[in-house]
VEXKE-270962 format. One record per residue (C-alpha): x, y, z; residue number from 1; residue in one letter. Coordinates in Angstrom, 3 decimals. Layout:
N
<<X Y Z> NUM a>;
...
This chain:
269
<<4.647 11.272 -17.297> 1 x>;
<<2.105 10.431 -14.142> 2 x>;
<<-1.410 12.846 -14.749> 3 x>;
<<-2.587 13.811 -11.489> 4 x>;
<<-6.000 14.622 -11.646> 5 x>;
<<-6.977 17.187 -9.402> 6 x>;
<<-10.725 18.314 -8.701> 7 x>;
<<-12.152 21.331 -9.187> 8 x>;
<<-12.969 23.778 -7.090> 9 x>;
<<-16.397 26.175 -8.442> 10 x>;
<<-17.180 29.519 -9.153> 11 x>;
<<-21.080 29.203 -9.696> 12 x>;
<<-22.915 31.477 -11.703> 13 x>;
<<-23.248 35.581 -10.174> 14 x>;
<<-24.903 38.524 -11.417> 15 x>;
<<-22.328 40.512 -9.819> 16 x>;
<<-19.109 38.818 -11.607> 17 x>;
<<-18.007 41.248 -14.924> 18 x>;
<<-16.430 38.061 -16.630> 19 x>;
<<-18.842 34.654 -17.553> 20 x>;
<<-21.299 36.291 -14.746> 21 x>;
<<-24.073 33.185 -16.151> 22 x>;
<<-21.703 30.388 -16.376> 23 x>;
<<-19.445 27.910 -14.082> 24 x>;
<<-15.885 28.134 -14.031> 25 x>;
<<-13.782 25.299 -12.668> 26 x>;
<<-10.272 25.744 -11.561> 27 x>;
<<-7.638 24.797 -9.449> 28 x>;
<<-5.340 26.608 -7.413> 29 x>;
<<-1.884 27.589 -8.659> 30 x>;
<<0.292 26.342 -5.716> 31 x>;
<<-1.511 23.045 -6.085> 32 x>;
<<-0.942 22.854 -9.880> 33 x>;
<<2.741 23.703 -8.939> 34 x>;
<<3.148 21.370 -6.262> 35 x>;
<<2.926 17.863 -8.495> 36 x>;
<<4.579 19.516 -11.026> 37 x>;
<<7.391 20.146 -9.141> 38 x>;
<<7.185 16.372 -8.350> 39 x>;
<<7.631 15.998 -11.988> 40 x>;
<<4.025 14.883 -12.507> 41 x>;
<<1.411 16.822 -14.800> 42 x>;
<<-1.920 18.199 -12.821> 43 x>;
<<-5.172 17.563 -14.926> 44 x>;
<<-7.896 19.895 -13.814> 45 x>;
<<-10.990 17.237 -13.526> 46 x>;
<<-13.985 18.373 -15.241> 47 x>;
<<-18.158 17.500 -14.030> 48 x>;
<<-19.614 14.930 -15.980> 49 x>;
<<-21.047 15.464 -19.295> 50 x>;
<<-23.291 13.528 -21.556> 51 x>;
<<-19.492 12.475 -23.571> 52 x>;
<<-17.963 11.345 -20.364> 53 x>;
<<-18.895 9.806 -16.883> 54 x>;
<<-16.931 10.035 -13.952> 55 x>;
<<-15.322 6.717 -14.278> 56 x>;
<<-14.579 7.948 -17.883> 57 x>;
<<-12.805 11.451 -16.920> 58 x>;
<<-10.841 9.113 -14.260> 59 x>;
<<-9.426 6.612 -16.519> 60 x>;
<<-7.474 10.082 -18.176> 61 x>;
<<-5.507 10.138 -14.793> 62 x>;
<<-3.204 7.792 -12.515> 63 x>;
<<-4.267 9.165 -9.338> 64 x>;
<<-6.600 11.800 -7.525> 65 x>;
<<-5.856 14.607 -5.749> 66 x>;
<<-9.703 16.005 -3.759> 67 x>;
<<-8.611 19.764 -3.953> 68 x>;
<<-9.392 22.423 -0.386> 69 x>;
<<-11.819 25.114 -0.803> 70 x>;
<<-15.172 25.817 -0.222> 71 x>;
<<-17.026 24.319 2.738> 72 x>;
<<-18.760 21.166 3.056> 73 x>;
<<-22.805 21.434 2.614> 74 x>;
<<-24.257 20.224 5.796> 75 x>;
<<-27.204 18.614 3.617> 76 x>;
<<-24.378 16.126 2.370> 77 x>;
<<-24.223 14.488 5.620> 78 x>;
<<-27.790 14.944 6.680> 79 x>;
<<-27.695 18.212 9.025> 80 x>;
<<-29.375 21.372 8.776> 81 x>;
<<-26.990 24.581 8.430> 82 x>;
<<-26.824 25.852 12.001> 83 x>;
<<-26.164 29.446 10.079> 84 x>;
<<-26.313 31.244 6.921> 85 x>;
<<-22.501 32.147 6.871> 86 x>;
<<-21.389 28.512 6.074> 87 x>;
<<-23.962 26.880 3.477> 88 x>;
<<-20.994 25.170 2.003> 89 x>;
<<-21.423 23.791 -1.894> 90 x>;
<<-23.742 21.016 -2.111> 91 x>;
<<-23.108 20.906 -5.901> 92 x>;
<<-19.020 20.622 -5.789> 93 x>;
<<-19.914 17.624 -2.607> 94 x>;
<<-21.341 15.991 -5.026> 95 x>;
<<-19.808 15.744 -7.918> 96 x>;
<<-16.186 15.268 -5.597> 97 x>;
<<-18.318 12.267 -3.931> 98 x>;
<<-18.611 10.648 -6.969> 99 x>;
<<-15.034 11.210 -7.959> 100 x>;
<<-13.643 9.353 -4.621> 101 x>;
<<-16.449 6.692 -5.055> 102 x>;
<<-15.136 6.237 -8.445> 103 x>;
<<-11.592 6.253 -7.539> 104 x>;
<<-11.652 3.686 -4.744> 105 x>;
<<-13.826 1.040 -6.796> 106 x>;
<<-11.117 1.252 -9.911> 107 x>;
<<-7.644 1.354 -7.307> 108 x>;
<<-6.817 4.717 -8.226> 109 x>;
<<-4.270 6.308 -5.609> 110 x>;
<<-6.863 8.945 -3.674> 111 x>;
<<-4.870 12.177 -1.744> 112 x>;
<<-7.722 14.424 0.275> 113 x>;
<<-6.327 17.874 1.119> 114 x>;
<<-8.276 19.922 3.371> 115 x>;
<<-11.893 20.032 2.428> 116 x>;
<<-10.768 17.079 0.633> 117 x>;
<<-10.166 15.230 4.279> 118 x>;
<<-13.699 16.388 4.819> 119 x>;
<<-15.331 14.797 1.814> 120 x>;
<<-13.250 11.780 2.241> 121 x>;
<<-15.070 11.194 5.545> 122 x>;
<<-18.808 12.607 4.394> 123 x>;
<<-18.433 10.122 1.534> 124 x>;
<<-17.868 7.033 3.745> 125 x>;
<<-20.648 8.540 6.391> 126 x>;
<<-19.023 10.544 8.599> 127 x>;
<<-20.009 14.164 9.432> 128 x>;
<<-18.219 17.132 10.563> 129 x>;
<<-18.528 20.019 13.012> 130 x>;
<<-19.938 23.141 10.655> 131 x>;
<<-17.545 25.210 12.737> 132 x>;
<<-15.385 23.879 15.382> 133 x>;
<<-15.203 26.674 17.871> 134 x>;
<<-19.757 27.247 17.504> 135 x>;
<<-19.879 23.385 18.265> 136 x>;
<<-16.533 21.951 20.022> 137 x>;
<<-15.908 25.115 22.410> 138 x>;
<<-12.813 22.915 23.593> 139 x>;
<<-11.128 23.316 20.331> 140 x>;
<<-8.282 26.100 19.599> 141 x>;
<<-8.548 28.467 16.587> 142 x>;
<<-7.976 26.717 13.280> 143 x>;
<<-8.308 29.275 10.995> 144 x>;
<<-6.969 33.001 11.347> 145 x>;
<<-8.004 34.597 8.029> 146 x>;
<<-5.504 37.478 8.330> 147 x>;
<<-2.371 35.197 8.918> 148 x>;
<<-4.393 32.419 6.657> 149 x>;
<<-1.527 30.039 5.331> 150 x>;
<<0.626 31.587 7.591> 151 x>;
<<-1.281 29.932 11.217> 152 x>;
<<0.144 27.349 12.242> 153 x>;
<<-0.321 24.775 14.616> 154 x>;
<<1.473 21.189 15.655> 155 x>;
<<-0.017 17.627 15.196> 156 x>;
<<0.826 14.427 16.470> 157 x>;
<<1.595 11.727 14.289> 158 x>;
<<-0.313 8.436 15.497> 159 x>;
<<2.160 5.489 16.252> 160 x>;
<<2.600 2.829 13.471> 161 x>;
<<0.357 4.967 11.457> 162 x>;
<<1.453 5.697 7.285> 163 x>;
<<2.564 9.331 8.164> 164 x>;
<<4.792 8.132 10.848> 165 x>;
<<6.591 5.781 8.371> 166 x>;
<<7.287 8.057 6.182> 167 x>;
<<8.273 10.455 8.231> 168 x>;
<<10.134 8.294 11.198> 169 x>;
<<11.574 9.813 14.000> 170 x>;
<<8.666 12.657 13.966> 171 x>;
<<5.760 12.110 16.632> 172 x>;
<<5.259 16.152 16.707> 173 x>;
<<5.144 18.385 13.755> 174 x>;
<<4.484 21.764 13.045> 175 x>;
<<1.443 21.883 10.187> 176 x>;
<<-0.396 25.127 8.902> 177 x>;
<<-4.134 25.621 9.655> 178 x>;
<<-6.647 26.953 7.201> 179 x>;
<<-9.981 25.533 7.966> 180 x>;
<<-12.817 25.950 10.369> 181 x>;
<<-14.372 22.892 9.731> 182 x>;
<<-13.555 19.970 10.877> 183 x>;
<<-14.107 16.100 11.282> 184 x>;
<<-17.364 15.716 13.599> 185 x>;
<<-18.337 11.254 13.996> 186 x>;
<<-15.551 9.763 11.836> 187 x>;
<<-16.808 7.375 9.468> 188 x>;
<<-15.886 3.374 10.566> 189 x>;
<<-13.904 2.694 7.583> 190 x>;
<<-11.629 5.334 8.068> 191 x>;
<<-8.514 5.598 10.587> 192 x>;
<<-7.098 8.535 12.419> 193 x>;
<<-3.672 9.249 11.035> 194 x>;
<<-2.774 12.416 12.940> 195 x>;
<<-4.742 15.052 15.495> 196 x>;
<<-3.689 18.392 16.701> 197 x>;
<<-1.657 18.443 19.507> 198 x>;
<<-3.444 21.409 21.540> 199 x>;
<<-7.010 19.859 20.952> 200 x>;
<<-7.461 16.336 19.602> 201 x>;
<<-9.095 17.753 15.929> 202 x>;
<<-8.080 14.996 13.576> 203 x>;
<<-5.997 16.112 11.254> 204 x>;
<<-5.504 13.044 8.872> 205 x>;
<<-7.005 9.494 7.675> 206 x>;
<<-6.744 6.889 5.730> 207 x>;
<<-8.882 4.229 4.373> 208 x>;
<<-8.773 1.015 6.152> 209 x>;
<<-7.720 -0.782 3.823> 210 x>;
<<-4.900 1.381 3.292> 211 x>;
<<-1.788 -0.292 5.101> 212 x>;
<<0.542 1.581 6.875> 213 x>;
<<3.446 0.400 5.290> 214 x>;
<<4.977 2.494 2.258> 215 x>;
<<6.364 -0.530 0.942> 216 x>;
<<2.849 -1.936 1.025> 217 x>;
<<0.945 -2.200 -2.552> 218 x>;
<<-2.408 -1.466 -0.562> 219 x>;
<<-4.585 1.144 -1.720> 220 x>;
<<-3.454 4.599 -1.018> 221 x>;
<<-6.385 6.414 0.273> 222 x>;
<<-5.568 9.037 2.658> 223 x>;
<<-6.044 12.833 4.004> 224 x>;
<<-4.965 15.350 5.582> 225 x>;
<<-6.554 18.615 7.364> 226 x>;
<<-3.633 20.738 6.232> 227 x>;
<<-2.431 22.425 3.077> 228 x>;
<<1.280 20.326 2.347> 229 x>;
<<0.966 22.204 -1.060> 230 x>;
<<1.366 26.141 0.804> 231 x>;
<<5.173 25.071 1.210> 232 x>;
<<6.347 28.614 2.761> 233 x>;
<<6.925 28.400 6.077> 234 x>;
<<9.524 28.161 8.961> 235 x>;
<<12.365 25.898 8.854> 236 x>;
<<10.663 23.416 11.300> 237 x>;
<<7.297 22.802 9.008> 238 x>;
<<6.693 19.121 8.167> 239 x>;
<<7.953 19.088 5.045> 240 x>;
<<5.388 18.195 2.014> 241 x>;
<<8.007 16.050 -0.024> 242 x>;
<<7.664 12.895 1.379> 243 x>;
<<3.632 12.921 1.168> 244 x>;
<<3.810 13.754 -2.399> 245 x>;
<<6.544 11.177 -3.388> 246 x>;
<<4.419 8.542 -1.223> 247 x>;
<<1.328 8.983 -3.288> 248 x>;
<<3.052 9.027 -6.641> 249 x>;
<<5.301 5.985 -5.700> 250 x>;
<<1.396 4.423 -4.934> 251 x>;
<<0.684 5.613 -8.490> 252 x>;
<<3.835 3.877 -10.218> 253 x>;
<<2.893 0.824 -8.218> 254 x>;
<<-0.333 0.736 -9.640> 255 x>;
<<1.134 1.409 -13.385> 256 x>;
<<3.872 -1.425 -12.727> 257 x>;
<<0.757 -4.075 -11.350> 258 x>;
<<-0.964 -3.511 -14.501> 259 x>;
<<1.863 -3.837 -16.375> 260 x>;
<<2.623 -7.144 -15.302> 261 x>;
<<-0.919 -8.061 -15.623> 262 x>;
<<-1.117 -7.167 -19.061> 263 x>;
<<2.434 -8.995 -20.059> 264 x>;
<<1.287 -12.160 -18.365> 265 x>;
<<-2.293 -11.851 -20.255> 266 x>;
<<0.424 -11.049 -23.570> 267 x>;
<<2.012 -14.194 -23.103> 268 x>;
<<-1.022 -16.648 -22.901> 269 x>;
């Protein structure tokens, strides 16, 4: 069966907490967990480094990464100051998800950014982002309604001869729910704008250059998005999330079948 690894998101130590109120707890979030499972792949929650393991080590348990939403982006990870207290972000989790998609790329493993993962995606290859779109882009819509929260949604268009518009052809419009208020800023030059919303021209997806556009392409799969496709309730006309699942485990069996071969051929010399 294909492990997914999936990073962490953090609860850091509080006072105030009645249950491990001194220690870290690392954990993912059900519908994500769900979401490759139902995929018929097993989600690995990706611990921080220890002094048994590196990050390369905890990677080479896993056939591809998944850089799990959450908390925002620390504006000290891409060389700002906070322009307010309400969104310090996690400087601690940027880091340690940094080194994960470092680590990821340099060893070919399959890399899937959702939400904040997008955003780290970008940071790590030196981008920046807007600490809140509608404080620093007044031209931008609302992204993120936290009463309605998975249930906002907005539509995107799919870039021409871009991966998302292979694998989902005949779609240049799609509905896509909206959960963040953070947002891509300078995009970093290694990176290439898969989608942006409709309404405003927020990027709403990448991939890695290097990344092809073709599914039937062995490239790398490196790619984001700026939505949740794991929050699969939703009217009839959502984009649906199979397709960008199946993509990114059909990179992973790619992978497994390249090293395969590699290792037969070595087998028979």
């Amino acid at each position: 069966m294909i492990r997914v690894g999936i990073s962490s998101c953090f609860l850091h130590p509080d006072p105030e907490r009645a249950t491990f109120s001194k220690k870290t707890l690392l954990y993912f979030e059900q519908s994500m967990a769900h979401w490759v499972m139902n995929h018929g792949a097993f989600p690995v929650l990706l611990p921080t480094e220890s002094r048994g393991l590196t990050t390369k080590e905890i990677l080479n348990f896993t056939d591809g990464l998944i850089l799990h939403g959450g908390a925002d982006v620390a504006p000290s990870s891409y060389s700002e100051e906070p322009i307010s207290d309400k969104w310090p972000g996690d400087k601690i989790r940027d880091q340690y998800e940094i080194k994960l998609y470092r680590e990821a790329k340099a060893i070919g493993l399959p890399v899937l950014g959702i939400c904040r993962g997008l955003q780290i995606m970008n940071v790590a290859e030196g981008g920046s982002l807007y600490q809140d779109l509608n404080t620093q882009n007044q031209k931008t819509k609302l992204h993120r309604d936290k009463n309605l929260y998975d249930e906002h949604w907005h539509q995107i268009n799919l870039e021409s001869n871009g991966f998302l518009s292979q694998i989902y052809p005949r779609t240049q419009v799609a509905k896509v729910n909206s959960v963040h208020h953070q947002g891509i800023k300078k995009l970093a030059k290694e990176l290439i704008v898969e989608a942006t919303s409709l309404e405003d021209g927020v990027i709403e997806a990448i991939r890695h250059e290097t990344m092809r556009p073709s599914p039937l392409d062995s490239s790398p799969f490196i790619l984001g998005v700026q939505w949740h496709p794991e929050f699969t309730a939703g009217p009839a006309d959502l984009l649906s999330e199979n397709q960008l699942m199946k993509s990114f485990l059909k990179a992973i069996e790619n992978r497994r079948a390249n090293f395969n071969k590699i290792a037969h051929q070595h087998a028979r010399k």
